[in-house]
C-alpha positions as CSV (number, residue, x, y, z in Angstrom):
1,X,116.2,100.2,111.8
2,X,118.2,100.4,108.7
3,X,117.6,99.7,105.3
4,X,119.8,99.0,102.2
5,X,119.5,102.1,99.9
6,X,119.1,99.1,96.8
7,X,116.8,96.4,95.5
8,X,118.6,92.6,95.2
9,X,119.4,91.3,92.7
10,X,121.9,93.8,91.8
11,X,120.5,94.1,87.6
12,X,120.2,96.9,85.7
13,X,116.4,96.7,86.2
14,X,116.6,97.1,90.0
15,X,119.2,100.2,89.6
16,X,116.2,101.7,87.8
17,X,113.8,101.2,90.1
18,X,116.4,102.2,93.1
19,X,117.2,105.5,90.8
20,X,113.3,106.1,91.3
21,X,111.9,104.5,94.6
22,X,115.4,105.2,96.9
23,X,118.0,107.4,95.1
24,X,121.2,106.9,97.0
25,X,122.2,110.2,96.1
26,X,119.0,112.1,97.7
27,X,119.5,114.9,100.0
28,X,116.7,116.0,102.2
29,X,115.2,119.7,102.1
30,X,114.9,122.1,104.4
31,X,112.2,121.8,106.4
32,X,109.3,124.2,106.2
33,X,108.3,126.7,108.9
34,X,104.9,124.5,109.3
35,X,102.9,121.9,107.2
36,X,99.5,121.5,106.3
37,X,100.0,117.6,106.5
38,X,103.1,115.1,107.1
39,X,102.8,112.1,106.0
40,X,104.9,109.2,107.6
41,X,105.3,106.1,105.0
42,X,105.2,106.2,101.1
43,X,103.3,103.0,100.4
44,X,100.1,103.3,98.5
45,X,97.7,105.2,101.3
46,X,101.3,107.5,102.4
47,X,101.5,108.6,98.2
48,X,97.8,109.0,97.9
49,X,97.4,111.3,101.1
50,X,100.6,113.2,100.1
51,X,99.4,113.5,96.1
52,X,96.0,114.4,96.8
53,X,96.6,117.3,99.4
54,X,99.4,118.8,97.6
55,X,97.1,118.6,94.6
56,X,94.6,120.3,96.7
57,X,97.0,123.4,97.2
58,X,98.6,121.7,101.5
59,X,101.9,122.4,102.1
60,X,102.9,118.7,102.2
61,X,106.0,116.7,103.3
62,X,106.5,112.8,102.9
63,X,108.8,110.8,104.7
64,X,110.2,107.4,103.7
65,X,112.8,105.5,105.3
66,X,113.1,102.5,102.6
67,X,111.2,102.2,98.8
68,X,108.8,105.1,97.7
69,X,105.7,102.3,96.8
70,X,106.1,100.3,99.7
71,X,105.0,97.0,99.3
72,X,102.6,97.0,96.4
73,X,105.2,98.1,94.0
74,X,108.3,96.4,95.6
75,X,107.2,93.2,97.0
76,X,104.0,92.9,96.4
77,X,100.9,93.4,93.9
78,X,103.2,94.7,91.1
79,X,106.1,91.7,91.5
80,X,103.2,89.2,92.2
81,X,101.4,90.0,89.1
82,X,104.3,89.8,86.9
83,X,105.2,86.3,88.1
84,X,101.5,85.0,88.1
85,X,101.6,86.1,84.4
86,X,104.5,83.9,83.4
87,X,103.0,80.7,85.0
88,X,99.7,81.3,83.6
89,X,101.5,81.5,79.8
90,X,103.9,78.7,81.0
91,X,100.4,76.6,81.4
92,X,98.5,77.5,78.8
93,X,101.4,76.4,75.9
94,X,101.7,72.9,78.0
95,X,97.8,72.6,78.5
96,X,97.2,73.3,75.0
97,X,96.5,70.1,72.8
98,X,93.0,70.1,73.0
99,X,93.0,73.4,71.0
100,X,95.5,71.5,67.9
101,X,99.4,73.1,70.1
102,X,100.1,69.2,69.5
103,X,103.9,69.7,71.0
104,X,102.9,72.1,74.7
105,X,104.3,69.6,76.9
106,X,107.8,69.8,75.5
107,X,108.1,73.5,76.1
108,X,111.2,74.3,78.1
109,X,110.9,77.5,80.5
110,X,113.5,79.9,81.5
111,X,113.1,81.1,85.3
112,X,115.7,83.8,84.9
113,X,113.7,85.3,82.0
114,X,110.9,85.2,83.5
115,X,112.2,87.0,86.3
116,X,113.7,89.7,84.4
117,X,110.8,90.5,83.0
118,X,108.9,90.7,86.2
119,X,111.9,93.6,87.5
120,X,111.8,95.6,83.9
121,X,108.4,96.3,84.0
122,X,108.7,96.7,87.8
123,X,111.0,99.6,87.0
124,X,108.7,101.0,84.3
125,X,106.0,101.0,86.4
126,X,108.1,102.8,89.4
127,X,108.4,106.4,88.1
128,X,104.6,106.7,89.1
129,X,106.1,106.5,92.4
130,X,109.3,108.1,92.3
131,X,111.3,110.2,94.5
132,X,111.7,112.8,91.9
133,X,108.1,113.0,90.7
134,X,106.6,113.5,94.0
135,X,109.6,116.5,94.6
136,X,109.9,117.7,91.4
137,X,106.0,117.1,89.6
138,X,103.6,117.5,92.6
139,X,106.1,120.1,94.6
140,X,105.9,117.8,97.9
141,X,109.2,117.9,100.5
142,X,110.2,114.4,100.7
143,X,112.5,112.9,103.5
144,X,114.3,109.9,103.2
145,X,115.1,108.2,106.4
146,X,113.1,107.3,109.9
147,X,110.6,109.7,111.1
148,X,109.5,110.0,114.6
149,X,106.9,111.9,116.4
150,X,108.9,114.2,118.9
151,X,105.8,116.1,120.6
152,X,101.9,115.5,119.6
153,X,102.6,119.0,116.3
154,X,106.1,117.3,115.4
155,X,108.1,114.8,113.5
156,X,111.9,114.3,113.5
157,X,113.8,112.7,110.7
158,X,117.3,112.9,109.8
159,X,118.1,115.8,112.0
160,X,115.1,118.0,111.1
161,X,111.6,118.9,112.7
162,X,109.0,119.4,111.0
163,X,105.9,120.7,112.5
164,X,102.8,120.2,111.4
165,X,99.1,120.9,111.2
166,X,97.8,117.4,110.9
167,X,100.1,114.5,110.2
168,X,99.1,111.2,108.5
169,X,100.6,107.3,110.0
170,X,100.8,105.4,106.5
171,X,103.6,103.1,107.3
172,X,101.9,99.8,106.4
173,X,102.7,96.6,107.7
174,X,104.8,93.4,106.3
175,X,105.1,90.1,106.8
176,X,104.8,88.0,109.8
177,X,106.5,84.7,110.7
178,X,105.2,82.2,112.9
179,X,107.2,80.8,115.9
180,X,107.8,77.3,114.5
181,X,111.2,76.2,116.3
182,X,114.0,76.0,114.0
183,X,112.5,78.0,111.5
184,X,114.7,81.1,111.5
185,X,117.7,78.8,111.5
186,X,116.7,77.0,109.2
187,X,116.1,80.5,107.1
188,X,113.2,80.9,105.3
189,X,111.2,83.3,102.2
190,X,108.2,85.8,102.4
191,X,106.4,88.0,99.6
192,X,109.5,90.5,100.4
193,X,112.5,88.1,99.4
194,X,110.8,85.5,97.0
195,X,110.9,88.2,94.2
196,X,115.1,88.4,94.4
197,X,115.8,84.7,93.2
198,X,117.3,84.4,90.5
199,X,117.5,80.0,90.5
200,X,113.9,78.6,90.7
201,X,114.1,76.3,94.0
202,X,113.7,72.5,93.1
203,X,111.3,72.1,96.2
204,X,109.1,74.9,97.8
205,X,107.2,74.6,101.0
206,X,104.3,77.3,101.2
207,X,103.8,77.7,105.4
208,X,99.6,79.3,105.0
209,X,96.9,78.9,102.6
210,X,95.7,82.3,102.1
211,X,95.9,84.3,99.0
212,X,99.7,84.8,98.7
213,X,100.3,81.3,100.0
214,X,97.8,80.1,97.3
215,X,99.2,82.6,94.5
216,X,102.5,81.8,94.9
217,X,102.5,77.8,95.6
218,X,100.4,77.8,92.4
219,X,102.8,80.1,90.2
220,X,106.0,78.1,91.2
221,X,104.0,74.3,91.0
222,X,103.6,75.7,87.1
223,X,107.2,76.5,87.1
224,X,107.9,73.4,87.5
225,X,108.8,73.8,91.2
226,X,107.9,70.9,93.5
227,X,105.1,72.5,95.9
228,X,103.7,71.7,99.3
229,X,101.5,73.8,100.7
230,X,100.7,73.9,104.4
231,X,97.6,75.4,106.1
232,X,96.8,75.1,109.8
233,X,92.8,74.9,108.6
234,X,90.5,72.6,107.0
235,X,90.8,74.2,103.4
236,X,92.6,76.4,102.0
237,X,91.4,80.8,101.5
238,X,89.4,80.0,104.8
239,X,87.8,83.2,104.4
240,X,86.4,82.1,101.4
241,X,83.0,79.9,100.9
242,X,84.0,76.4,101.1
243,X,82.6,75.3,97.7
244,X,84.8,78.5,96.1
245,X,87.8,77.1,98.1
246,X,86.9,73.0,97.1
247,X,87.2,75.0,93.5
248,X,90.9,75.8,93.9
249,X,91.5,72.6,95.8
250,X,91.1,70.7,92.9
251,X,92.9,72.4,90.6
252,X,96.0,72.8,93.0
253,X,95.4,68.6,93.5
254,X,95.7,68.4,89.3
255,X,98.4,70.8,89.4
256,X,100.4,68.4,91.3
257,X,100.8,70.9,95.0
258,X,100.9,68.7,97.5
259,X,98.2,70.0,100.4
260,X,98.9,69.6,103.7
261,X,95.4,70.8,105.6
262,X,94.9,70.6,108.7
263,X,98.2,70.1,109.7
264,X,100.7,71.7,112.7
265,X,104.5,72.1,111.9
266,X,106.1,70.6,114.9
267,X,109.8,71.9,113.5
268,X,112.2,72.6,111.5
269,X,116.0,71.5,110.9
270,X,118.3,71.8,108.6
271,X,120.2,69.0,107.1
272,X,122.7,70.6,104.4
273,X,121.1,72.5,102.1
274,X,117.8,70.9,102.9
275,X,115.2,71.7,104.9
276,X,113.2,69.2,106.7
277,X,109.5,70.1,108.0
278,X,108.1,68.0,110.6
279,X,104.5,67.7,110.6
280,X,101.8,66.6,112.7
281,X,98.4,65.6,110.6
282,X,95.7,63.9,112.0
283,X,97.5,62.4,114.9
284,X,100.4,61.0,112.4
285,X,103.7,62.6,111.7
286,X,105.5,63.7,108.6
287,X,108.6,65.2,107.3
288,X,108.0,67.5,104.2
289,X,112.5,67.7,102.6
290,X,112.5,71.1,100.7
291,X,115.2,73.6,99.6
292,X,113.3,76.9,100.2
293,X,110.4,77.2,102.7
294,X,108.3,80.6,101.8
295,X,106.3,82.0,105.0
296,X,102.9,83.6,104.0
297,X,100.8,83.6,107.4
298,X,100.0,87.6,107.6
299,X,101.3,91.0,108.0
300,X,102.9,92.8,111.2
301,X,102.1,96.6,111.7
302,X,105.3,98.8,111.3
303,X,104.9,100.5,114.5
304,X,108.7,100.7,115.5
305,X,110.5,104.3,115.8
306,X,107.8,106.2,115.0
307,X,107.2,107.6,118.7
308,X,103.8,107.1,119.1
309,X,103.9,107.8,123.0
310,X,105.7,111.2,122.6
311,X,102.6,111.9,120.5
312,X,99.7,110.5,122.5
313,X,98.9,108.1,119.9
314,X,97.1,104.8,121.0
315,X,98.3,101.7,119.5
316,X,98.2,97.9,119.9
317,X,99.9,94.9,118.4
318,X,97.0,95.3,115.5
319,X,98.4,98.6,115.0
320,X,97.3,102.3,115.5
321,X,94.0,103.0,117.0
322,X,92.0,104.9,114.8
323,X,88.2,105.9,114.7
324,X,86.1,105.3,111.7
325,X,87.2,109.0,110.2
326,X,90.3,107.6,110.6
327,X,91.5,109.8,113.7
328,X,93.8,108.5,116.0
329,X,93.9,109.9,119.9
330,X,96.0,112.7,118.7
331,X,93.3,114.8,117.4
332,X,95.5,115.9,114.9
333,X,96.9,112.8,113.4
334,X,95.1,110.6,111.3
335,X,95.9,107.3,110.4
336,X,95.4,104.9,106.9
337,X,96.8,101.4,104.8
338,X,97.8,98.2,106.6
339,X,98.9,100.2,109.7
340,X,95.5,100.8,110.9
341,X,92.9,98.4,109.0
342,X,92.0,94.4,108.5
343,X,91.5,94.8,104.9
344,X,95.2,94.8,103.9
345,X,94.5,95.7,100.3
346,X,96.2,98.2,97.8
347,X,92.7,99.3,96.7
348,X,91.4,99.2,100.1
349,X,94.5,102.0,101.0
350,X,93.8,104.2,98.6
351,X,90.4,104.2,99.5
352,X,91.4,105.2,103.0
353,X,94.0,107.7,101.8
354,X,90.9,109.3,100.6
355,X,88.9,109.6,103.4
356,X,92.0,110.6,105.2
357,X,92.4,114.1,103.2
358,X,88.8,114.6,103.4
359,X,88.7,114.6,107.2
360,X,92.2,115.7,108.6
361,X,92.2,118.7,106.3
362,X,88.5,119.7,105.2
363,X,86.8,119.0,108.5
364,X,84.9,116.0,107.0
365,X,83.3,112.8,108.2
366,X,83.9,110.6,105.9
367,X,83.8,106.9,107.5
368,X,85.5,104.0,107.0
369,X,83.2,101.5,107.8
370,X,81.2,103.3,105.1
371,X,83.2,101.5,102.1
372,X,82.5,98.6,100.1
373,X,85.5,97.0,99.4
374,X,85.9,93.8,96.9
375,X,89.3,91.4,97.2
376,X,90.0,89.2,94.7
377,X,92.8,86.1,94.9
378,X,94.9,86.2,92.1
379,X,95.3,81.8,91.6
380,X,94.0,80.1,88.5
381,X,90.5,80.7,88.6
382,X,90.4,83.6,91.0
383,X,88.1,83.9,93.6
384,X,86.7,87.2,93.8
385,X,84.6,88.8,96.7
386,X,82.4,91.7,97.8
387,X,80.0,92.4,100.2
388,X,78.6,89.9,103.2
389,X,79.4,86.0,102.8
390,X,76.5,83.7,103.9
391,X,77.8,83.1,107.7
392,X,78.0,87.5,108.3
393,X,74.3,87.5,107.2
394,X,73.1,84.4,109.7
395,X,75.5,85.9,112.2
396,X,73.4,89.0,112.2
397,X,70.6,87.6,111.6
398,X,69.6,88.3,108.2
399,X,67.6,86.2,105.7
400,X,69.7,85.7,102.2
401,X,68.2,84.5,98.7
402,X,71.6,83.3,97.3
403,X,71.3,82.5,93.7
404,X,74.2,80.9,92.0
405,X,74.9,79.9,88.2
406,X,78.0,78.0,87.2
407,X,80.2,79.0,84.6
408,X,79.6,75.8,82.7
409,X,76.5,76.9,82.0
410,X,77.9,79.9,79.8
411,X,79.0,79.8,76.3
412,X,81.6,81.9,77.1
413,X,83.7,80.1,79.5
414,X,82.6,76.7,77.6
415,X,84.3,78.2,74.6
416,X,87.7,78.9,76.3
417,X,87.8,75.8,78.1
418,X,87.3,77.9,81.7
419,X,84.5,76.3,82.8
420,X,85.7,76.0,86.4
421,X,83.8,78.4,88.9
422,X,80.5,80.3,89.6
423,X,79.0,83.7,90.1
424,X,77.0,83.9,93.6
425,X,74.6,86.5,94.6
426,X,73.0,87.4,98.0
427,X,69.9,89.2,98.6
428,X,68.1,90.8,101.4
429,X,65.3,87.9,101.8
430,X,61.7,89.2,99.8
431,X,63.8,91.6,97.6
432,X,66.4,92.5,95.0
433,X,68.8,94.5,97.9
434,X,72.5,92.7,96.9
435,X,74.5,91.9,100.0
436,X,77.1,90.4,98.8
437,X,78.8,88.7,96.2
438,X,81.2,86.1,95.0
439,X,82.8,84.7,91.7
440,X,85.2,82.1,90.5
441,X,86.2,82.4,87.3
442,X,89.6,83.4,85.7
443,X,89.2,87.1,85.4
444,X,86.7,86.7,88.6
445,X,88.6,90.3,89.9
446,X,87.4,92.1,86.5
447,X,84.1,91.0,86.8
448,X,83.2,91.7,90.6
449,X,83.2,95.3,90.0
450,X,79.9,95.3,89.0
451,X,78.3,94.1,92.2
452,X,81.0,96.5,93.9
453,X,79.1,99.4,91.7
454,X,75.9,98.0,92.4
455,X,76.4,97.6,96.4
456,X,78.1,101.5,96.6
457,X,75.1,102.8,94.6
458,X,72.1,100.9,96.3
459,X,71.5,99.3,92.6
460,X,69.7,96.1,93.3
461,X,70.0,93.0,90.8
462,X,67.2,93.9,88.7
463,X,69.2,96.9,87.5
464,X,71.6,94.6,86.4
465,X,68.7,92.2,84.7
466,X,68.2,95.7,82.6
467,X,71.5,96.6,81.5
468,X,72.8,94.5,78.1
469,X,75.7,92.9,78.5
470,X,77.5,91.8,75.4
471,X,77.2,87.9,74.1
472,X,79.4,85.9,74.4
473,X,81.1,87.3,77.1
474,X,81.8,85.3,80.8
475,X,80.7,88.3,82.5
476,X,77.2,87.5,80.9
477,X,77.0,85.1,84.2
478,X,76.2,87.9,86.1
479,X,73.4,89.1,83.8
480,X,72.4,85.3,84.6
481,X,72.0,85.8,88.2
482,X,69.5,88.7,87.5
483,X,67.5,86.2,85.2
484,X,67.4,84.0,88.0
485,X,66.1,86.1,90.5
486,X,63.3,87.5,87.9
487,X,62.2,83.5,87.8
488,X,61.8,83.7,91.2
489,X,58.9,86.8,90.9
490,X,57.6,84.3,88.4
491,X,55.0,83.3,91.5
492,X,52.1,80.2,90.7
493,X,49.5,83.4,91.0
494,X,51.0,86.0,89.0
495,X,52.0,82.9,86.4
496,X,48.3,82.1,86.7
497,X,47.4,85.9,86.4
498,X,49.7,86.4,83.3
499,X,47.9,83.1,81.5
500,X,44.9,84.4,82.4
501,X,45.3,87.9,80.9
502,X,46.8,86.2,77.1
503,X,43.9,83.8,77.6
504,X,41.8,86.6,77.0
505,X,43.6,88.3,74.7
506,X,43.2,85.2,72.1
507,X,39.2,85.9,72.5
């Protein structure tokens, strides 16, 4: 497989980030006599594992056959981000007249702006993982093209072995398409084309209602886009609880996306330039005329041409086959990222990439299953998550006090108009142990961290009752769930008991 040695649309913002992600002038270096670690993809865990040995004083090479940053910076958190950004300012200035902007709703909007701005801090934000910095700053050999395990202690790319110690799989995964018949004719988006338009499409069909399904339906509807969203399921973030879901259902009904839930795509032709979805919905049929249809259903491992066989290495269509320290059957290779775990996150890959060094090259046991790792949805509220939802705790049998406090009920969120969500809280049944967590709210990713500290650190939800958070802050919801679990220690007898006691104090 072959890739294009440049970023579309050819501006002078994507020659920058091609100067730093895929320099068409790079010339591989010789290969070393043996490594300490080779590391196979440079997406987020492939850049971490590389950085972090070499840092540690390993004889490291990297080998990337496409863009240093994989998805995260290319086509994915970074790209995402910058796009969610310009909707959310778009719908502020045209949602604005209850706070005296009396002329919002006349605002015109620029796609291709927005866009551009999306690619030049893209670029910026590349040098972290550039080419150069990872040959020239942190002294790794870096390969650019396929590599491929040629015995169990070596990898081939671009005419060269390199042999190694331990070697790390990193290569991530990307997106998936569903067979729906007529789709590939038809042609169709995903998270790594949307970002290259340059002309907002009139009429956008979303195919899934996950998080980027949900993120980017909701970003173009504010765009002005005209958005139907398709989901297979009941609701849409299935993962998510149903009342956190109903949350974001209403607001994408008020923002005008027209949900499809519960529905089968039968088809799809094209007449023209249009598209034309057929649908199946509760026993009726539907056609759904668009001009773009972006496919978000999940992530395929990038397993092809890296030789797994010649190198004993177990794999599925889930991806490699690793332990929880991360080891595949090859002893000596290791594996970490999207290729090898369910939790397809940035965070959760750099995580990994952690545990990775640890264990291939300081005999450690670091293991995965160890981790607690939060996700967050990046729509309008988010819905942000850590820890064990209500249905893992019944499904192992565990008994849950859930506490939860809307955000209406904080001056805060009142104040700026955000009173749309909730923070939830489960404990371990009888006492304070949090097992999970879950919040709605605008910035509900920056807020989750602090059940994400509690849960790594055994802190229960009275250490949270003692810490001062500031007023008036939304995060102050959290410091509500504590309150409310301390009212529930607030017992008839010890309430009796404590009467009792001032009673006698007053003689």
């Amino acid at each position: 497989m072959t890739f294009p040695a440049h970023v579309l649309p050819d501006t002078p913002e994507n020659r920058v980030l091609t100067a730093n992600v895929h320099p068409p002038d790079w010339v591989n270096p010789e290969s070393a006599p043996c490594y300490n670690l080779v590391v196979i993809g440079g997406g987020t865990a492939g850049l971490i594992s590389a950085a972090g040995a070499a840092g540690l004083g390993a004889k490291v090479a990297l080998i990337e056959r496409h863009l240093m940053g994989g998805d995260c910076l290319n086509v994915g958190c970074v790209p995402s981000k910058g796009v969610i950004r310009a909707a959310r300012a778009l719908h502020d200035a045209r949602n604005s007249a209850e706070f005296g902007i009396t002329d919002g709703s006349h605002l015109s909007f620029d796609f291709g702006i927005a866009m551009k701005r999306m690619r030049r801090l893209r670029a910026d934000i590349s040098h972290h993982d550039s080419a150069c910095r990872f040959r020239d700053e942190l002294g790794i050999d870096l390969f650019i093209g396929q590599g491929s395990f040629s015995t169990p202690d070596t990898v081939e790319v671009a005419g060269k072995k390199l042999r190694f110690k331990k070697a790390a799989i990193c290569t991530g995964a990307r997106a998936a398409a569903p067979p729906i018949p007529g789709l590939e004719e038809a042609g169709y988006l995903t998270n790594e084309t949307i970002f290259s338009l340059t002309e907002m499409p009139p009429r956008m069909a979303v195919i899934g209602g996950g998080p980027i399904g949900c993120e980017l339906a909701q970003s173009f509807a504010r765009f002005g886009s005209s958005v139907t969203l398709i989901e297979r399921g009941p609701h849409i973030l299935g993962r998510e609880d149903s009342d956190a879901a109903e949350i974001l259902h209403s607001t994408f009904v008020r923002e005008g996306i027209d949900l499809q839930l519960g529905a089968k795509i039968l088809g799809v032709e094209k007449r023209g330039t249009e598209k034309i979805l057929h649908l199946e919905r509760d026993g009726k049929r539907s056609e759904a005329t668009v001009d773009a249809i972006l496919v978000a259903v999940g992530r395929a491992p990038n397993l092809e041409g890296l030789g797994l066989d010649k190198a004993g290495i177990k794999f599925d269509r889930s991806g490699v086959t690793v332990s929880d320290t991360l080891q595949t059957s090859n002893p000596n290779v290791y594996a970490a990222g999207d290729i090898c775990c369910q939790f397809k996150f940035t965070h959760t890959a750099d995580a990994l990439a952690r545990i990775l060094i640890a264990n291939a090259l300081f005999m450690g046991r670091q293991k995965a299953s160890a981790l607690t790792i939060p996700w967050c949805t990046y729509t309008d509220p988010e819905v942000a998550h850590v820890g064990m939802y209500e249905a893992d705790a019944t499904e192992k049998g565990i008994k849950l006090t859930t506490l939860t406090v809307p955000l209406s009920d904080i001056d805060r969120a009142v104040l700026d108009g955000e009173t749309d969500g909730f923070a939830r809280v489960h404990l371990r049944a009888g006492t304070d142990k949090i097992l999970g967590a879950t919040i709605v709210a605008r910035h509900a990713g920056e807020m989750i961290n602090e059940f994400s500290l509690a849960i790594t650190n055994g802190l229960g939800i009275s250490a949270i009752g003692k810490t001062i958070h500031p007023y008036p802050t939304q995060a102050e919801v959290i410091k509500r769930l504590a309150d409310a679990y301390n009212r529930t220690r607030l017992t008839p007898l010890v309430k009796r008991m404590l009467s009792g006691w001032l009673k006698w104090q007053r003689g």
